[in-house]
C-alpha positions in Angstrom: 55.7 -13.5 50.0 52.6 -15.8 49.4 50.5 -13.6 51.6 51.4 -10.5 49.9 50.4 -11.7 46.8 47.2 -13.4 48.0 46.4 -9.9 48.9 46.5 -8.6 45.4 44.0 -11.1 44.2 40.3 -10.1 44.1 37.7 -12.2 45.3 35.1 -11.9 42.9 31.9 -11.2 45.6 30.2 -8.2 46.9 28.7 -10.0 49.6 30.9 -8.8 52.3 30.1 -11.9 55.0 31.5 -14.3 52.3 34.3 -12.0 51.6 35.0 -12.2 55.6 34.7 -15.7 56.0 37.1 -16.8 52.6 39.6 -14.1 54.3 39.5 -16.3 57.6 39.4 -19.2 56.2 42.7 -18.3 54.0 44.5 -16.6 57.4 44.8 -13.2 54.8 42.7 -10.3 54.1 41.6 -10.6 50.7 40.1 -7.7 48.8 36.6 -7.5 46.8 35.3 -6.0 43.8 36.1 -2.3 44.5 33.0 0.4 43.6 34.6 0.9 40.0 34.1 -3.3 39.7 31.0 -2.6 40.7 30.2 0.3 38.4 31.5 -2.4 35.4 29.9 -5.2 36.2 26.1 -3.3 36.7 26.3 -2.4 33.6 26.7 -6.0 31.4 23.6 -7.6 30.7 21.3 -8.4 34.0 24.1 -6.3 35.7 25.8 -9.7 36.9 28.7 -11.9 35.3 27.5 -14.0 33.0 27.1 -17.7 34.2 26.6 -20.2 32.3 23.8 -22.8 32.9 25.2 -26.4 32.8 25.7 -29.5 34.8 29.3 -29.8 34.8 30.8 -27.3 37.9 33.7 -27.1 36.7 32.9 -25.6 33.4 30.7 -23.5 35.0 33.5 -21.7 37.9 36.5 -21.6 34.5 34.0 -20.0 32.7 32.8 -17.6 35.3 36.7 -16.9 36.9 37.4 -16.4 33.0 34.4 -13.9 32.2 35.3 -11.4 35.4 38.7 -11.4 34.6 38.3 -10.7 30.8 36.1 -7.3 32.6 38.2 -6.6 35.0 41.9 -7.5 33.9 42.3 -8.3 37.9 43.9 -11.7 39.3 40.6 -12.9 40.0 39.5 -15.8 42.7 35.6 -17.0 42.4 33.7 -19.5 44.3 30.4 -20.8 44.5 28.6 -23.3 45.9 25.8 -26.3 44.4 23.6 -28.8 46.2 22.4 -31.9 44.7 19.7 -34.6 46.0 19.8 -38.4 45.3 16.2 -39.2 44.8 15.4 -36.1 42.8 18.2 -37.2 39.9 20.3 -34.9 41.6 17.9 -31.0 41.1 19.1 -28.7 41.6 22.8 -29.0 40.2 23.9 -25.8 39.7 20.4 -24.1 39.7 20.2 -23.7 43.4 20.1 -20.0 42.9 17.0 -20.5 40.6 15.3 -23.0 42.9 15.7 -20.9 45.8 14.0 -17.6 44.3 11.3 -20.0 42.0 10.6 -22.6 45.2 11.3 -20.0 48.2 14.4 -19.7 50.8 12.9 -23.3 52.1 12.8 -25.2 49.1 15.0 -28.1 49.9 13.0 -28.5 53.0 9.3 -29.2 51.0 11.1 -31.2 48.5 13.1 -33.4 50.9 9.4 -34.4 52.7 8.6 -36.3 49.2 11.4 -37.9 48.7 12.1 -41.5 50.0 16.2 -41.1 50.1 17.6 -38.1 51.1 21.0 -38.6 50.4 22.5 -34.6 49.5 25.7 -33.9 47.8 27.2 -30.6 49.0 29.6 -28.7 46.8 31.7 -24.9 47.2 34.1 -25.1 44.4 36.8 -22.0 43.8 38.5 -21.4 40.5 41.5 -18.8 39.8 42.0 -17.5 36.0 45.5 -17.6 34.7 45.8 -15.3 32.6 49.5 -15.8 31.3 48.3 -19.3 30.3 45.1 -19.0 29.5 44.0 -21.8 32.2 42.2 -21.3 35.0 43.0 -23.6 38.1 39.6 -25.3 40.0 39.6 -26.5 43.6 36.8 -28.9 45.0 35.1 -29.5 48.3 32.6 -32.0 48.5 30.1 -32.7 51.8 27.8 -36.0 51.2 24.8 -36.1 53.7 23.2 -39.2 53.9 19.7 -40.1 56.3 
């Protein structure tokens, strides 16, 4: 029962390798935005779901699990993932997407050589929107990487 409904919820990605590896990691075959997803979401403002720019995650996935399903009207799962570094009062938060095109693909590499603690914080968070309540439910993973 469980599996047949996870299979009617759409994980909100195009990226098909991250599609494959929540699907394995979940033991179920979950679907993705379908072409006419697609076809919505290309055409809203910088043809992406709006994300909000904050420090506070979980603010940021409700938010985002609540904008695709307001576009979609689809059970909708979203994930994403932040990295943080000690010495550097915690940059990037939730800007690695920014840092990565502004600084280049090895960014946390050239900032971790001038840095005298390189203590990282690691986090994929996944949210789910409720839409009979309004909520949205948020699930946490965090990775700490210390010297």
């Amino acid at each position: 029962m469980i599996v047949n409904l996870m299979e009617n919820i759409i994980f909100g990605t195009s990226n098909q390798n991250k599609l494959k590896e929540a699907s394995d990691i979940l033991w179920v075959k979950l679907s993705g935005y379908t072409k006419y997803d697609l076809q919505k979401i290309k055409k809203l403002p910088d043809g992406d779901i709006p994300e909000i720019q904050s420090r506070d995650i979980k603010i940021i996935e409700e938010l985002k699990a609540k904008a695709v399903y307001d576009l979609l009207w689809k059970i909708i799962v979203v994930e994403d993932s932040w990295f943080f570094i000690k010495s550097l009062n915690w940059f990037p938060w939730a800007f690695i997407k920014y840092a990565m095109y502004d600084i280049g693909k090895e960014w946390n590499l050239k900032l971790m050589e001038w840095v005298s603690d390189s203590t990282a914080t690691a986090i994929t968070a996944v949210s789910v929107y409720n839409w009979k309540e309004n909520i949205t439910g948020y699930w946490e993973v965090e990775l700490i990487i210390t010297d």
